[in-house]
N, C-alpha and C positions, 0 to 999 in steps of 0.2 A: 275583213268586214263581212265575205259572205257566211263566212261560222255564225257568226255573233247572229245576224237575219235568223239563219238555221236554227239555230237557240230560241231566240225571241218569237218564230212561229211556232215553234215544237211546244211552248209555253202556254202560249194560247190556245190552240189545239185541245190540249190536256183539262186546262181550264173549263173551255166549253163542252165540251163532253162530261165534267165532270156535274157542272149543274143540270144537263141533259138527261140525266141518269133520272130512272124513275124513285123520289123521294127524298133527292138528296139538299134541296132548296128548302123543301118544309120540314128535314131535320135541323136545319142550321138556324133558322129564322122565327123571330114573332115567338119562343118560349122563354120569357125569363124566369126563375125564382130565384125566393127568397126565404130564409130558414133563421128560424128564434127560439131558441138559443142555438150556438156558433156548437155548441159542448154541451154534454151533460156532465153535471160535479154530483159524484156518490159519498155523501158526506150522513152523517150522523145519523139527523133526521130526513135524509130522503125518501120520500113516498110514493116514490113516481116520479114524472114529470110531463108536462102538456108544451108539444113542442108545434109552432105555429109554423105553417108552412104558406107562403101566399107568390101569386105570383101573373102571371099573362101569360093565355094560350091563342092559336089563330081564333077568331071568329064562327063557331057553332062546332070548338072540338068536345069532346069525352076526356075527361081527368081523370087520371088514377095514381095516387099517390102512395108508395109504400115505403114503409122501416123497416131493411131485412138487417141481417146480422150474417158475418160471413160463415159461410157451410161449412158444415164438421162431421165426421162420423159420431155417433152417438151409439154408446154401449149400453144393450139393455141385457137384463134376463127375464125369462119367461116365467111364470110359478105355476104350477099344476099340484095334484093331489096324489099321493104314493101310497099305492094299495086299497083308495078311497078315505086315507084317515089323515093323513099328514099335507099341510102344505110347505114343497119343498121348491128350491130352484132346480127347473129342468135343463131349460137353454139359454145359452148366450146370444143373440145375435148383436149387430152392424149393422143400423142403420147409414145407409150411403148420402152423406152431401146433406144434412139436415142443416139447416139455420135456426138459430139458437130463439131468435125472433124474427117476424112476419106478418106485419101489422098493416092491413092492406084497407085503406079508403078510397070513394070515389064519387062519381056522381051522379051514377045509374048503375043498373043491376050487370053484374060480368056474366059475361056471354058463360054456360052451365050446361052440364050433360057429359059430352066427351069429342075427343080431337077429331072423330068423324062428325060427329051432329055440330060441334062446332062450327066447321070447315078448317082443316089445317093451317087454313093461312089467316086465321082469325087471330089477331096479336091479343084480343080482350082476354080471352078465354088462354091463354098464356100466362099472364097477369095475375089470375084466377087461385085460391088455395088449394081448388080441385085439381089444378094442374100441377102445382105443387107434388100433391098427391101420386100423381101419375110419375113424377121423374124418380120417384122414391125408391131405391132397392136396400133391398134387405141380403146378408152374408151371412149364416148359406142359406138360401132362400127357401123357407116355408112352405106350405103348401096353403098356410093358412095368410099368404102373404099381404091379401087384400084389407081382410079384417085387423092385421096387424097395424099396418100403415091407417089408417079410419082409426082406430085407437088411440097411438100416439098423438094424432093432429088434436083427437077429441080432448086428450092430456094437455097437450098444450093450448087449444082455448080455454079448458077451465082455467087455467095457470095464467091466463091473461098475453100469453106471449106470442098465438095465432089470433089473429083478430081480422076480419072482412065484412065492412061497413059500405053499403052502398046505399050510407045519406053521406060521408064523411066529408066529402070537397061541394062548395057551396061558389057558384058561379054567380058572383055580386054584380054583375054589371052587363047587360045585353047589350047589343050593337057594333058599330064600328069594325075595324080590322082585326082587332087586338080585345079579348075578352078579359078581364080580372076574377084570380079564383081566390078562395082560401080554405085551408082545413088546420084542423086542430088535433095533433097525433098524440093517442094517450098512453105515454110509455111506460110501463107496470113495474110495480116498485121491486120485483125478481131479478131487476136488467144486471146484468154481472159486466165488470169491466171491459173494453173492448173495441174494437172499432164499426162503426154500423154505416148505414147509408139513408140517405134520404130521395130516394128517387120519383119522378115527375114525368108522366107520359099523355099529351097530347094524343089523340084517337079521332080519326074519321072514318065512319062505317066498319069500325073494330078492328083499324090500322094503324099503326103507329105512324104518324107522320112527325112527331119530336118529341124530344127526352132531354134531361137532365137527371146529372146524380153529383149530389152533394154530400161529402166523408163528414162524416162526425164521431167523435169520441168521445167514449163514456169513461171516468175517470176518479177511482177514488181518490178522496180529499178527508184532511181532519183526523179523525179517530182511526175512522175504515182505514185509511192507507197506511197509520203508523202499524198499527197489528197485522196488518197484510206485510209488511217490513219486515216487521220482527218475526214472523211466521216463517216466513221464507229465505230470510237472508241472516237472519241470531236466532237457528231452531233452538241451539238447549237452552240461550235466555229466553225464550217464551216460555218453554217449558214451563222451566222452573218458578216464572212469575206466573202462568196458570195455573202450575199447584199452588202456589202461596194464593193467589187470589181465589182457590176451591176450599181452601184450610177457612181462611175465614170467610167467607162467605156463610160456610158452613157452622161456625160457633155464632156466629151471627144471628142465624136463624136458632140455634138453641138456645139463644139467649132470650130472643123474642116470643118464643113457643114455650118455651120451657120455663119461663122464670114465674114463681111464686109454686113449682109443684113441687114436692118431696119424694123421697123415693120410695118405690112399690117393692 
C-alpha cells in the first residue's frame, strides 16, 4: 500500500507544478476554434476559396490567424546579362524551408522592424512575414542574399500566396471571460494539392498565451484529379490522348479560321 501512496503523491506533485509553470494554464484554456470548410476540393471551376475561421479567445487577447502550407526547399535560378547582350541563367540556388503559402490575418498591426527592436521574446513579431523573412537561407549563399529573399516574398504576394492583413480577424463581441473572433481566409486560386494548417494564436502584450492548429487538405477532385491520374500513373496513355486531343484541337481551329479562304 505504501507504493501505491508513493505513486499517488508523486502524481500530484507532477500535476501541480505543471499548472505552476509560467503559461502553461492559458495555453490550454478559454481558446476554441472553429474552421469552414473541414477540406478544400480542387475541382474544375475552382477559384479560390474563402475559408471562415471563428472561434473564443480569453478576454482582451490579440489574434492572429494564419494559413501556412508545409516548408520546402524551392529551386530558383538567377538570370543576368552575358557580355551586356543576352539574357541567360547564371545561378541556381536553394531556397531553405519556404512555405508554398502564408497567409497571415489579425487584428492589429505585427509588431515590425527586427528581433532586436522587436524584443526577442516578442511572439507577435514571430508571427510576422518579416520574420519569415529572416529565417530564410539561401544555398550557397549570395552575397546579394537580402535583396534575394525581399524578392521572392515580393513574388509571392503578387502571386497572392504571401498575404499579411492586419484588419483580417474581427473581434464581434467585448466583455466577459471569453471574447468571440472571426476571420475570413482568402485562399488564391494557385493552391496546389497538399496538406496546409490553419493556425490560431491568442496574444497578451505580444505573447502567446494559447494556440490551436487545425490540418486541412487540399484535394483534387473531378477533372483535375482524373488527369493528374493519368498523368502520373498511365504516362504513355496520356500521352498519346494529348496528342490525339493536339491533332484536333488543331484542325479544329483550321476549320474555324480557315474556312471560306482559297489557296494563296
Amino acid at each position: 500500500m505504501r507504493w501505491k501512496k508513493v505513486i499517488i503523491f508523486n502524481v500530484i506533485v507532477t500535476i501541480s507544478l505543471l499548472f505552476l509553470l509560467p503559461g502553461f494554464g492559458n495555453c490550454t484554456q478559454k481558446i476554441q476554434v472553429k474552421v469552414e470548410p473541414a477540406s478544400l476540393l480542387l475541382g474544375t471551376f475552382y477559384r479560390g476559396a474563402d475559408i471562415k475561421v471563428m472561434g473564443s479567445v480569453p478576454a482582451g487577447s490579440d489574434v492572429v490567424v494564419r494559413f501556412m502550407g508545409i516548408k520546402k526547399d524551392l529551386h530558383l535560378k538567377k538570370k543576368g546579362k552575358v557580355l551586356g547582350l543576352l539574357w541567360m541563367n547564371l545561378d541556381t540556388f536553394v531556397f531553405k524551408g519556404i512555405p508554398n503559402v502564408c497567409l497571415i490575418y489579425s487584428n492589429k498591426q505585427l509588431a515590425s522592424g527586427s528581433r532586436e527592436a522587436s524584443g526577442s521574446s516578442n511572439d507577435a513579431w514571430r508571427l510576422s512575414l518579416e520574420a519569415l523573412e529572416s529565417q530564410i537561407d539561401i544555398e550557397p549563399e549570395p552575397k546579394d542574399k537580402t535583396f534575394l529573399v525581399k524578392e521572392l516574398v515580393k513574388m509571392k504576394k503578387l502571386e497572392g500566396l504571401y498575404v499579411e492583413n492586419s484588419e483580417g480577424v474581427k473581434v464581434t463581441q467585448k466583455g466577459g471571460d471569453i471574447e468571440p473572433f472571426e476571420a475570413h481566409v482568402k485562399v488564391p486560386s494557385s493552391l496546389t494539392p497538399g496538406n496546409y494548417a490553419v493556425e490560431v494564436y491568442a496574444l497578451a502584450d505580444g505573447n502567446i498565451t494559447g494556440s490551436k492548429v487545425i490540418p486541412i487538405e487540399a484535394k483534387l477532385v473531378g477533372l483535375p484529379a482524373f488527369l493528374y491520374k493519368m498523368a502520373f500513373k498511365h504516362a504513355l496513355l496520356y500521352g498519346v490522348l494529348a496528342t490525339i486531343v493536339a491533332i484536333l484541337g488543331g484542325l479544329l481551329m483550321g476549320l474555324i479560321f480557315g474556312a471560306g479562304k482559297g489557296a494563296h
